[in-house]
C-alpha positions as CSV (number, residue, x, y, z in Angstrom):
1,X,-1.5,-5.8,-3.1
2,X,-4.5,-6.1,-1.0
3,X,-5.0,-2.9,0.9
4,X,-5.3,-2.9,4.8
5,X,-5.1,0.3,6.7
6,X,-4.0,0.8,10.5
7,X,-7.1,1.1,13.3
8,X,-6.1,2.4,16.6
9,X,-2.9,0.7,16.3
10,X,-4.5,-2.6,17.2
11,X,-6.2,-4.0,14.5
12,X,-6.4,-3.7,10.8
13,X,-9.2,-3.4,8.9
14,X,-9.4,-4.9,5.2
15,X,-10.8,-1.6,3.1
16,X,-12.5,-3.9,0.9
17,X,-14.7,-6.2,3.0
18,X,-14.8,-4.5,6.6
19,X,-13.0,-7.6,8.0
20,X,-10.8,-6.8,11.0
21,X,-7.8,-8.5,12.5
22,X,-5.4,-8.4,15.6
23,X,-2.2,-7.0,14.2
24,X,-0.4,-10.0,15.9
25,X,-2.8,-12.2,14.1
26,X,-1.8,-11.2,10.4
27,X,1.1,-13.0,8.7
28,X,2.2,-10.7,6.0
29,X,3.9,-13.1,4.2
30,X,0.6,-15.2,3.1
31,X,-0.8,-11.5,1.9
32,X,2.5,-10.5,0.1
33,X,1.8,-14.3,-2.0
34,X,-1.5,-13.3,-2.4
35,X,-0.7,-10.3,-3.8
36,X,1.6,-11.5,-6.4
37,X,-0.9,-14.5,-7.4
38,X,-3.8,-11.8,-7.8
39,X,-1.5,-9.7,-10.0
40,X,-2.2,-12.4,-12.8
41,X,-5.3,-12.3,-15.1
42,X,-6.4,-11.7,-18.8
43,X,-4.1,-8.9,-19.5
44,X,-1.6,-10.3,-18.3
45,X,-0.9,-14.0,-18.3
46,X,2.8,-13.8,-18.2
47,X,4.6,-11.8,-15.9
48,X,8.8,-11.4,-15.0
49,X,10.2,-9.9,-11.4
50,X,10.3,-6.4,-12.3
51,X,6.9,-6.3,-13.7
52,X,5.3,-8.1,-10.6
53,X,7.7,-6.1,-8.1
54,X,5.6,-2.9,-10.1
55,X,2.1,-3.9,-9.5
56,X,2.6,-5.1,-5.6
57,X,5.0,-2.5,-4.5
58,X,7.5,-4.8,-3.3
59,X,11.1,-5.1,-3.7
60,X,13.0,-7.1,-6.1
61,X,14.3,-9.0,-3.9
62,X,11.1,-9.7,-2.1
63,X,9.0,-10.4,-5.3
64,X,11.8,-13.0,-6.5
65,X,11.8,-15.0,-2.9
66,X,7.9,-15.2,-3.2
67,X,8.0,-15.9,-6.9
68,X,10.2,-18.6,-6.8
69,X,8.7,-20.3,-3.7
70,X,5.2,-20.0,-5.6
71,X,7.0,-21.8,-8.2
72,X,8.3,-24.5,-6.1
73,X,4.9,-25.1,-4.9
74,X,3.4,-25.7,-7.8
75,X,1.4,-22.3,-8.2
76,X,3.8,-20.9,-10.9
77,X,5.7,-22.0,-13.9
78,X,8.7,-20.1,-15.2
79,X,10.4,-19.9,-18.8
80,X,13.5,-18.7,-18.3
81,X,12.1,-15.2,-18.7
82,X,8.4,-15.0,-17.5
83,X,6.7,-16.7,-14.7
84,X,2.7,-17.8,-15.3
85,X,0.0,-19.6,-13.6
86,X,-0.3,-23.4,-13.6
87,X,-3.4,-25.4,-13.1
88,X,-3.0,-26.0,-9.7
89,X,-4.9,-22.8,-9.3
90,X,-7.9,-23.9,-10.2
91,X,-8.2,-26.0,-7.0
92,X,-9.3,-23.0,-5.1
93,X,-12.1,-22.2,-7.7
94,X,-13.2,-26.0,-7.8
95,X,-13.4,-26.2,-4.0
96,X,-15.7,-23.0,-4.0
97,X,-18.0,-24.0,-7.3
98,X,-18.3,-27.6,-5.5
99,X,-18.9,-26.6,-2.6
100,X,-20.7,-23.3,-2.6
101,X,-25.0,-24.3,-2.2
102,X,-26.0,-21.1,-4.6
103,X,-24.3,-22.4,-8.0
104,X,-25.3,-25.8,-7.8
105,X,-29.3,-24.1,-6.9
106,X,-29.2,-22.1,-10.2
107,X,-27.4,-24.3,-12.6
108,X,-31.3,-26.1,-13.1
109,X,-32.9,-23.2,-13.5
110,X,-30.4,-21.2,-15.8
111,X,-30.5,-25.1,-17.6
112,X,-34.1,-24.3,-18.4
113,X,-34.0,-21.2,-19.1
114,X,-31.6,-21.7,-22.2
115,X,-33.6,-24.8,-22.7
116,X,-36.6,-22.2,-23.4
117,X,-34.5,-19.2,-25.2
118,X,-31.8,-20.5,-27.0
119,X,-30.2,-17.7,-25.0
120,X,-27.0,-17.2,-22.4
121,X,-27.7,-17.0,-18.8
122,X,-25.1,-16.2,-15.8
123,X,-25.1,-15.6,-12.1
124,X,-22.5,-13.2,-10.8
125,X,-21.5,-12.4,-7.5
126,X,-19.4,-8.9,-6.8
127,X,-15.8,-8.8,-6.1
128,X,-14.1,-5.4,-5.5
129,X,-14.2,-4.1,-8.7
130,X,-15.4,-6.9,-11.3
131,X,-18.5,-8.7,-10.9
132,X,-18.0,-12.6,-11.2
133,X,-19.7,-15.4,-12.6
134,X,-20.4,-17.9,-10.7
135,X,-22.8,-20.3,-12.6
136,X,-23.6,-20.2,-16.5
137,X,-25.5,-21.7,-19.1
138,X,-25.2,-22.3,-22.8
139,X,-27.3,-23.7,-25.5
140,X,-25.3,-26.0,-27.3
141,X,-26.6,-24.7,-30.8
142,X,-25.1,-21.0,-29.6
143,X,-22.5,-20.2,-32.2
144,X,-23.1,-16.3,-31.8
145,X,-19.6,-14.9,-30.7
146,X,-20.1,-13.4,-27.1
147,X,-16.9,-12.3,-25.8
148,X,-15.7,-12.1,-23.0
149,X,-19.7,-12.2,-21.3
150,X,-20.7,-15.0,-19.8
151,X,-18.8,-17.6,-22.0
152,X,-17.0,-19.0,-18.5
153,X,-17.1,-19.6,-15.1
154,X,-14.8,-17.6,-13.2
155,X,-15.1,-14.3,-15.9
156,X,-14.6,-11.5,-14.4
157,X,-16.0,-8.0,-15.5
158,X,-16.2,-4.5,-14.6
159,X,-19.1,-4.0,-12.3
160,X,-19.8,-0.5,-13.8
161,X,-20.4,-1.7,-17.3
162,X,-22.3,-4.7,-17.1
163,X,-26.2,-4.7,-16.2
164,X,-25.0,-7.7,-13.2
165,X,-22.7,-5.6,-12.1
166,X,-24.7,-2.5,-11.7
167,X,-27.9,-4.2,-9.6
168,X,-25.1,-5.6,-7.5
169,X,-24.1,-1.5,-6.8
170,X,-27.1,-0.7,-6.5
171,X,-28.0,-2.3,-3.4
172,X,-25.2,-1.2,-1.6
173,X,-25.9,1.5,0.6
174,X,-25.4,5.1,-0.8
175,X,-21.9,5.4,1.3
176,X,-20.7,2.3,0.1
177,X,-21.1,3.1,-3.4
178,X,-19.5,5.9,-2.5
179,X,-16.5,4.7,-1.3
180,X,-16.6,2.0,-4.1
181,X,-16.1,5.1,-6.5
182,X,-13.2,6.3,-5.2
183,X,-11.5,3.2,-4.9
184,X,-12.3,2.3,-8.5
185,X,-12.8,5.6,-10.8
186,X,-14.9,4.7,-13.6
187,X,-13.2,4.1,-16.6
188,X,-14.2,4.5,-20.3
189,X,-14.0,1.1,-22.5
190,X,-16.5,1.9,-25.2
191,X,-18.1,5.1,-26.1
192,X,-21.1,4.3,-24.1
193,X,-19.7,3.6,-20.4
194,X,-20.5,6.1,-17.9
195,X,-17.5,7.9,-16.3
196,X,-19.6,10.7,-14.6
197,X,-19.8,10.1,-10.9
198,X,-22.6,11.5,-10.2
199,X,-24.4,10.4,-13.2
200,X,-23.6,6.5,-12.1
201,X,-24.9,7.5,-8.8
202,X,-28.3,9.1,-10.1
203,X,-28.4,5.7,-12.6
204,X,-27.8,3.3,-9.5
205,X,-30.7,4.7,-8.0
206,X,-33.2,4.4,-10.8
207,X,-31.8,0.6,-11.1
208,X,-32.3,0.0,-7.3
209,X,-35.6,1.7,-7.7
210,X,-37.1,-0.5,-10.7
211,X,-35.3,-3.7,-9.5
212,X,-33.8,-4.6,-13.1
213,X,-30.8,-3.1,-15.6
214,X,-30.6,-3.1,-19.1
215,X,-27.1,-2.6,-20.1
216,X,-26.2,-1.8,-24.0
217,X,-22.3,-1.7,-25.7
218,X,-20.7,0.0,-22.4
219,X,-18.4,-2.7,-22.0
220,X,-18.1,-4.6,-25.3
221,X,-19.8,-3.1,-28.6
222,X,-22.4,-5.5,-29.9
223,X,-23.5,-7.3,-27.0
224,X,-26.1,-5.9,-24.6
225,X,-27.5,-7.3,-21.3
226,X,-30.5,-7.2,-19.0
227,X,-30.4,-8.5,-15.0
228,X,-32.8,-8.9,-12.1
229,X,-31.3,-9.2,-8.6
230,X,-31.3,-12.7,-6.3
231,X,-32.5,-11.8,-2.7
232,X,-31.4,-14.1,-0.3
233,X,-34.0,-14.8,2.8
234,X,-32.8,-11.9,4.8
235,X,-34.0,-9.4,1.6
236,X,-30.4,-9.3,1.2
237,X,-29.3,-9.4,-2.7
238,X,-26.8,-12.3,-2.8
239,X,-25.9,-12.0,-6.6
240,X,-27.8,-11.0,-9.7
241,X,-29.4,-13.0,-12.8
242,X,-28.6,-11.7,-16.3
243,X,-29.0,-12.7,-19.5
244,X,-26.3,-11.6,-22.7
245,X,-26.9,-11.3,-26.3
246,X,-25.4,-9.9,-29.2
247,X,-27.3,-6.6,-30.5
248,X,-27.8,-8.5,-33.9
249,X,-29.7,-10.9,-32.5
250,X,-32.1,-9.4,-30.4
251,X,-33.3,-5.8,-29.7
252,X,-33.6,-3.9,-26.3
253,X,-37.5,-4.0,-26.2
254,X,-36.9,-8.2,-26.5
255,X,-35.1,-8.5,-23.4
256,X,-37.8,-6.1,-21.6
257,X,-40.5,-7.3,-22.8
258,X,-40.1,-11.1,-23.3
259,X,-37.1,-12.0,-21.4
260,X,-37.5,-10.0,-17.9
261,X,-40.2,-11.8,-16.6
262,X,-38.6,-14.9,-17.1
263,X,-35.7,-13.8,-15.5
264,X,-37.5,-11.9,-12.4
265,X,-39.9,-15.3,-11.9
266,X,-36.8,-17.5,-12.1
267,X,-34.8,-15.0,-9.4
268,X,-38.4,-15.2,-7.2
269,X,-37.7,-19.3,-7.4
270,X,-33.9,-18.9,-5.9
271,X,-35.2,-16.7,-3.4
272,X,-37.3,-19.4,-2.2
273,X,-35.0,-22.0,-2.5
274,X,-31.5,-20.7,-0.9
């Protein structure tokens, strides 16, 4: 469940984006759906009462009311045993691809960029923990297995394991990342991630410093990534380029050498243009 802790006894105040609201103002019963809904992803596609009454902290008796009227509006299905998402999801996502000015800027320019690589290209936006992609490209000769990166809009990964999600970190001020690290303690998923603290923090601010992140096998072994941030008008990063290839296909000093500056002209072009 979405976290929201109690200021002054007035308003609350949403731990994960700042946002602040009356207490009168909040209707706990569109945050306890949202909950449930969010408690759905990869991992775990299906889920019955018990186990979504775990991950939210409700009752059982709360977390079947809520199931069932996510059901009867079309959000859920149900088996007889498990309850899962339906498509009607996908509205929300739809609404904010179609509508949202800084995927439909980049889809050209990641368009041309695969156009002159043969390569995959993403932009990814962070969201609490993951970083998201929010526009991709694809060659359509790619047959090189990339998975999970960049193969989908709407992927979500772990911000401290992919080279997007670390320039997005890294411009976050030195409290926030901070914070961010006690909220999500780094966790191990190959045998190159980074679960020191104060090692991340030291490698955040080397990233921030040289404005670019080459990320090798700490999230999924054979696959390594390099990314640039986007600044938005303000100097603001807004989301970061990055570009994902298998280890077997091209080599670290590739990437650096041939495929940032590519990647760092085409961010200067969205800077200008958003």
């Amino acid at each position: 469940m979405e976290k929201i802790l109690n200021e002054n006894k007035k308003n609350l105040i949403n731990i994960d984006n700042q946002k602040q609201i009356r207490h009168e103002d909040f209707v706990a019963g569109i945050s306890k759906g949202m909950a449930i809904l969010e408690c759905f992803g990869p991992e775990r596609h299906r889920l019955n009462v018990s186990m979504t009454a775990e991950k939210t902290g409700l009752t059982r008796a709360a977390t079947r009311r809520h199931l069932l009227t996510l059901e009867y509006l079309g959000y859920l299905d149900f088996d007889g045993h498990y309850y899962y998402l339906t498509p009607k999801v996908l509205k929300f996502s739809g609404a904010y691809l179609s509508g949202s000015q800084l995927p439909k800027i980049c889809q050209p320019l990641l368009n041309l960029l695969t156009t002159q690589t043969s390569l995959i290209f993403s932009v990814m936006v962070l969201d609490g923990f993951e970083a998201i992609t929010i526009a991709r490209s694809a060659s359509h000769q790619q047959t090189d297995r990339v998975n999970p990166y960049g193969l989908h809009l709407g992927n979500r990964l772990p911000a401290h394991a992919t080279s997007a999600g670390k320039i997005l970190l890294a411009h976050l001020e030195l409290n926030e990342q901070r914070k961010w690290l006690e909220k999500y303690p780094l966790k191990r998923l190959t045998k190159y991630s980074i679960t020191d603290n104060a090692q991340f923090l030291s490698l955040l601010e080397e990233i921030k410093e040289q404005d670019w992140c080459y990320s090798s096998e700490e999230h999924e072994l054979g696959v390594h990534a390099l990314a640039v941030p986007i600044y938005g008008p303000k100097g603001n990063v807004v989301a970061a380029l990055n570009i994902v290839s298998p280890t077997a296909r091209s080599t670290q000093e590739y990437l650096i050498q041939q495929i940032l500056p590519l990647l760092q002209e085409t961010a200067r072009e969205l800077r200008n243009v958003i």
